[in-house]
C-alpha positions in Angstrom: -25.3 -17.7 39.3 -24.2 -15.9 42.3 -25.3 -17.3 45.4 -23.8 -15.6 48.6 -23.1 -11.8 49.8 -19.8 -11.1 47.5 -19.1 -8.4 45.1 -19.4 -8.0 41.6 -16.2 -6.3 39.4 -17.7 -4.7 36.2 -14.0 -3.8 34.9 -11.3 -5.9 36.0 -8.0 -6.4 33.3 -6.5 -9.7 34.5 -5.5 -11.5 38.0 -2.2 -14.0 38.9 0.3 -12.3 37.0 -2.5 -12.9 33.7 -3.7 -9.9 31.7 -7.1 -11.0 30.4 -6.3 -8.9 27.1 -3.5 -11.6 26.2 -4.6 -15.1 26.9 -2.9 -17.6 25.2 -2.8 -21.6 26.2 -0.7 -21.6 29.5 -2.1 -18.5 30.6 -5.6 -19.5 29.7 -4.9 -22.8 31.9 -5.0 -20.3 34.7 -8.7 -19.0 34.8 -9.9 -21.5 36.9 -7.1 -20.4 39.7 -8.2 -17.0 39.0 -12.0 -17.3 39.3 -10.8 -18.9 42.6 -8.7 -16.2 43.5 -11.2 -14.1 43.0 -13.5 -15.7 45.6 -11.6 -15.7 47.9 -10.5 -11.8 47.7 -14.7 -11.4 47.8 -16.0 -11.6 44.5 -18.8 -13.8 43.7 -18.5 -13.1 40.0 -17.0 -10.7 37.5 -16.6 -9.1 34.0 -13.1 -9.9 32.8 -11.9 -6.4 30.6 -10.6 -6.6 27.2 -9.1 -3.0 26.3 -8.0 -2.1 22.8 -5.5 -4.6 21.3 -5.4 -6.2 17.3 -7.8 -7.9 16.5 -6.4 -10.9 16.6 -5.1 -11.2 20.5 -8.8 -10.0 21.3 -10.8 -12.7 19.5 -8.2 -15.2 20.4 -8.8 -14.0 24.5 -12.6 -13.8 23.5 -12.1 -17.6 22.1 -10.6 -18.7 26.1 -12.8 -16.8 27.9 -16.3 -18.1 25.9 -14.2 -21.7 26.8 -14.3 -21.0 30.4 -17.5 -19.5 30.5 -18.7 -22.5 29.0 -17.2 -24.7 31.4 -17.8 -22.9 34.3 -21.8 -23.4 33.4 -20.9 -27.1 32.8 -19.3 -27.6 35.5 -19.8 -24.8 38.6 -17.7 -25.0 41.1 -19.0 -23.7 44.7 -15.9 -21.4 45.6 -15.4 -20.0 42.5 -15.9 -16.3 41.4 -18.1 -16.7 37.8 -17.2 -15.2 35.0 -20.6 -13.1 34.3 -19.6 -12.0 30.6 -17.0 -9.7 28.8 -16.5 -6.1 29.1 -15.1 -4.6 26.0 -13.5 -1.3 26.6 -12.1 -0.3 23.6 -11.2 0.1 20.1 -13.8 2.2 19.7 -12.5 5.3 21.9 -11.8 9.0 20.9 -7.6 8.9 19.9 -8.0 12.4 21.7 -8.9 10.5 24.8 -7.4 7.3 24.5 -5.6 7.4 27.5 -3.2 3.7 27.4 -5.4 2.9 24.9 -2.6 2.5 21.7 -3.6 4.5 18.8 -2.7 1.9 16.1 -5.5 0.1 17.1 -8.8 2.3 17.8 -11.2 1.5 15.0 -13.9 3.9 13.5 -17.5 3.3 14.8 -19.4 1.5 12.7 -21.7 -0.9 12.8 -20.0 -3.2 10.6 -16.5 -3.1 12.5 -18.9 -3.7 15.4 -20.4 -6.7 14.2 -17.2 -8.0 13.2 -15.5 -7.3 16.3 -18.4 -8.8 18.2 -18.6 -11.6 15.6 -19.1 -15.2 17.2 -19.1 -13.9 20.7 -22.0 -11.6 21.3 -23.9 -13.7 23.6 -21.1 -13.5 25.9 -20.1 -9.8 25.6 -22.4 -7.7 28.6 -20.6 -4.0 27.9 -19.1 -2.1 25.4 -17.6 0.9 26.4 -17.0 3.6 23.5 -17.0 7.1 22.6 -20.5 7.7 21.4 -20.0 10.8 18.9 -17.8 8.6 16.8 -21.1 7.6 15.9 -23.8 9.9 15.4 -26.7 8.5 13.9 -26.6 5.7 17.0 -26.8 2.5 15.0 -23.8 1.3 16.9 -25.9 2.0 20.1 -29.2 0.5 19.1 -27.6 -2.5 17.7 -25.8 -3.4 21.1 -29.0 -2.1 23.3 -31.4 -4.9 21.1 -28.6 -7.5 21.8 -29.1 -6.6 25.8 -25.3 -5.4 25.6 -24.6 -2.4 28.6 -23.0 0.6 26.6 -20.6 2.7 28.3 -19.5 6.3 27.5 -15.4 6.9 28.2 -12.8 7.8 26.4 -15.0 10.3 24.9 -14.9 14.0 23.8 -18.4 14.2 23.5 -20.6 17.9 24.0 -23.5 17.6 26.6 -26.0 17.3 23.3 -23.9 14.6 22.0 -24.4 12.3 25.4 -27.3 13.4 25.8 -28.4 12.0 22.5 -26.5 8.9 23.2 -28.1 8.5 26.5 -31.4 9.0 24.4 -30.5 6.0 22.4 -29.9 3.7 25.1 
């Protein structure tokens, strides 16, 4: 819990020289530094951004970052930015839109590659940024609104009607 007058970052990708995207042990050894970096560049806490990647280098930085979430609540330290949850930005982005985003790994949006991407971890995930018309009958949507998960439109190609609707489902 934040406690004094600093910022929050909704969408930051790493810190130190560490991407958040590819943690792995010696660079996961380095989120307490960060968190304390952070502090002291003015944030009180923040939403470390995974962006698309395989599977398996974002459930494996998922796996650290639930670690030091855990241990931050364990253990707080006073002048120490907290790690507030995960922002997910990706794979489910339009490939027209992508931007850096690499193509090889944009999934289809569905709510079972949701769920599995999510799998294990959705308490600590707070936002999912996608491209809402790659699902048009919303269950992605509605599935990450009743799990009080913040859903952000990018990366999108989406008509007015099609945000709209999304925007209508949460």
């Amino acid at each position: 819990i934040c406690t004094s007058q600093g910022a929050i970052d909704l969408q930051i990708n790493g810190a130190l020289g560490v991407a958040f995207n590819n943690l792995q042990g010696d660079h996961a050894e380095k989120l307490p530094e960060i968190c304390r970096f952070l502090y002291q560049q003015g944030l009180d806490g923040f939403m470390p951004t995974l962006v698309t990647a395989p599977m398996e280098q974002l459930r494996r930085s998922l796996f650290y970052l639930a670690q030091a979430i855990a241990q931050q609540k364990q253990n707080p330290q006073p002048r120490e930015a907290q790690i507030l949850g995960i922002h997910l930005e990706g794979p489910f982005l339009h490939p027209d839109k992508r931007g850096a985003h690499p193509l090889p790994h944009l999934l289809p949006l569905d709510l079972e590659r949701l769920q599995q991407t999510l799998d294990g971890y959705i308490d600590i995930i707070k936002i999912v940024t996608l491209a809402p018309e790659l699902d048009p009958s919303g269950t992605t949507i509605k599935y990450l609104r009743d799990h009080q998960i913040i859903v952000s439109a990018a990366h999108s190609t989406a008509t007015a009607a099609q945000m709209q609707t999304a925007i209508a489902q949460g």
